[in-house]
N, C-alpha and C positions, 0 to 999 in steps of 0.2 A: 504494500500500500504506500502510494505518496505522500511525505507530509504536504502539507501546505506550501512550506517554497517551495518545494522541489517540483511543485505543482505549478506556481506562479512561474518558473524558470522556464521550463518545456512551454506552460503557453504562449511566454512573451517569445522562444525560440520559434515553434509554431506558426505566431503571427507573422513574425520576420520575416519571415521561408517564403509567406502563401502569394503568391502572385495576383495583382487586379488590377484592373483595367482603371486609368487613375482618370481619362475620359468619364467613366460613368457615376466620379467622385462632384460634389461638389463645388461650385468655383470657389478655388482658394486664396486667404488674403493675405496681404505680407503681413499688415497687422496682427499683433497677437490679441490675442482677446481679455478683455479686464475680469478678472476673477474677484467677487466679491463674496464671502463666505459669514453667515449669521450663525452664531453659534447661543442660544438662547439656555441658560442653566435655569433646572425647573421645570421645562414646558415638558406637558405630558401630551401623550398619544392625542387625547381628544380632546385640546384644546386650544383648536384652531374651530372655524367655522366649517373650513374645506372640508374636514375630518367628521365632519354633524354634530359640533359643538353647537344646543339650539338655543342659550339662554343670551346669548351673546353672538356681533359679529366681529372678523376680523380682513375686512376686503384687501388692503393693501396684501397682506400676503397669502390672501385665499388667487390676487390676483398673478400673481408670484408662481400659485402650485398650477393655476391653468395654465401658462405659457412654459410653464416647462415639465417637471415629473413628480409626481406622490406619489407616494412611497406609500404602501401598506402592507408591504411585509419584512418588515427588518427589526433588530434588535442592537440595543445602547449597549456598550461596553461596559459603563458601568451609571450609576445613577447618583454621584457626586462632582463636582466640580473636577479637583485636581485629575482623576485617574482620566476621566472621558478625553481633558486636553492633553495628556501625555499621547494615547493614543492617536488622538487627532491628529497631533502634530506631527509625530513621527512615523507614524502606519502602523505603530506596534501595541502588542499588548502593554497594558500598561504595567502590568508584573514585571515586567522584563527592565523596568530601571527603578531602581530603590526610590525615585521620587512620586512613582506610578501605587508606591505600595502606602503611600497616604492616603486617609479616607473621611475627609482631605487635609489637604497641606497646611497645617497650623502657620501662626507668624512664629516667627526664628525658628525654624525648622530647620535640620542643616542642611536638609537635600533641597538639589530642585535639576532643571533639566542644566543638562551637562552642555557646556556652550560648544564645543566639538563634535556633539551626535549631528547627523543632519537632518534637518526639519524641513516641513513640506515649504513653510516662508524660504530657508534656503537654499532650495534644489531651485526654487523661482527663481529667486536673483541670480542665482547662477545663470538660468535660460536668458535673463536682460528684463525681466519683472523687477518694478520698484514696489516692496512690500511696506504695508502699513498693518497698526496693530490698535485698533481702538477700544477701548472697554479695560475689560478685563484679562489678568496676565494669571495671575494665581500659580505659578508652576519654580516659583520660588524668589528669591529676596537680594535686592544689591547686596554686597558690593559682587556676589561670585555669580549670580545667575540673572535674568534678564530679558525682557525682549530684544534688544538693540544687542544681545550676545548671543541668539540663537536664529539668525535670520530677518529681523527686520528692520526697516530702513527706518521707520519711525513709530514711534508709540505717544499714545495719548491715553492715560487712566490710571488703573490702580494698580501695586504689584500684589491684594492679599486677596481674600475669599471675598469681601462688601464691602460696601459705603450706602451711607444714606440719601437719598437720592435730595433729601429737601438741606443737606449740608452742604452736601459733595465733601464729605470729610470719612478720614479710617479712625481707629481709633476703641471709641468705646464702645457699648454693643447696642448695634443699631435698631433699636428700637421704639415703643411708646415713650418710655423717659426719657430718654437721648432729644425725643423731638420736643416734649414738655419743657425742657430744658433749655432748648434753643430758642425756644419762642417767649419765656423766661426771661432769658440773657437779650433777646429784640428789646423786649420789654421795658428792663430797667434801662435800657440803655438810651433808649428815646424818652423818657421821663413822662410819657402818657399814659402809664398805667402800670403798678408796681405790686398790684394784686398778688400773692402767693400762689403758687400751682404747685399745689401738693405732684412730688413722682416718689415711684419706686426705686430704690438703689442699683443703680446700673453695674453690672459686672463686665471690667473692662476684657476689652478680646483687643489682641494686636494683630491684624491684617494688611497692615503696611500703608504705606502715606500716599497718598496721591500724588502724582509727578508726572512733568511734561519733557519728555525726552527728544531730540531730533540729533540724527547721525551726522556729524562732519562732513 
């Protein structure tokens, strides 16, 4: 029995081999085509509209799944943050690098993706693709790991698991108090309204700072 490379090996030899009539291909462009990849932590099966989510719509990317492919029968690598981008990034399981075996990747963690493995962002730039990295990195922490050290040309967002979306800050653990708190500190600060808001004690979590990166 074949494992799996030795399966992907023969087919890519395979392909190489098979002769076609390159006439009945396509007109081909010299340009390369822009790849733009959404990677949404959380979203379940059925909850999109396209999928018959009926409490709710979501057109822009129900218009998304008409013009190109849905998918309805495949399975996630895994169902947390860190492991699924390991995988993603690199084509591999995400057991197979000790940062893959977080579930997920705490802040100071020591691992993270190895700036030498090659990532799908770096096999791009290699081909003459300028890569970008926006959101979320989570696959571990300056100064040793990185987007801007594993293939891409620029990043804008976080290096940890979240931020609050009404701060844009990492930090303490984003939640009802966090927010209690900020609206608190608006509060006193504009000297309109100095009311008390009772919050719960917030348990801090370190998921890394927010930072704007662009490559040299």
């Amino acid at each position: 029995m074949l494992t799996r490379r030795e399966f992907l090996v023969v087919s890519a030899a395979v392909t190489a081999c098979t002769p076609y009539d390159a006439s009945a291909q396509q007109p081909a462009s010299s340009a390369k085509p822009n790849i733009l990849f959404i990677l949404a932590d959380d979203l379940g099966w059925g909850d999109l509209s396209c999928y018959g989510r009926p409490d709710y719509k979501t057109p822009a990317l129900d218009d998304l799944a008409a013009r190109g492919i849905r998918l309805t029968q495949a399975y996630a690598n895994s169902s947390t943050c860190s492991p699924t981008r390991v995988a993603l990034i690199t084509g591999r399981y995400q057991t197979r690098l000790p940062v893959g075996l977080y579930d997920p990747l705490p802040g100071g963690a020591p691992a993270g993706l190895p700036p030498q493995h090659p990532t799908l962002p770096s096999l791009l730039r290699a081909a003459g693709y300028r890569t970008a990295l926006v959101g979320k990195w989570h696959l571990g922490f300056l100064p040793a790991f990185g987007p801007l050290k594993s293939g891409y040309d620029e990043f804008f967002g976080f290096m940890g698991g979240g931020m609050t979306y009404f701060t844009h800050k990492s930090g303490p653990f984003v939640g009802v108090s966090a927010i209690l708190l900020s609206t608190k500190e608006r509060r006193a600060s504009s000297g309109t309204d100095t009311r008390p808001i009772s919050s719960p004690t917030a348990r801090p979590r370190s998921s890394g700072a927010q930072i704007r990166s662009r490559s040299s």
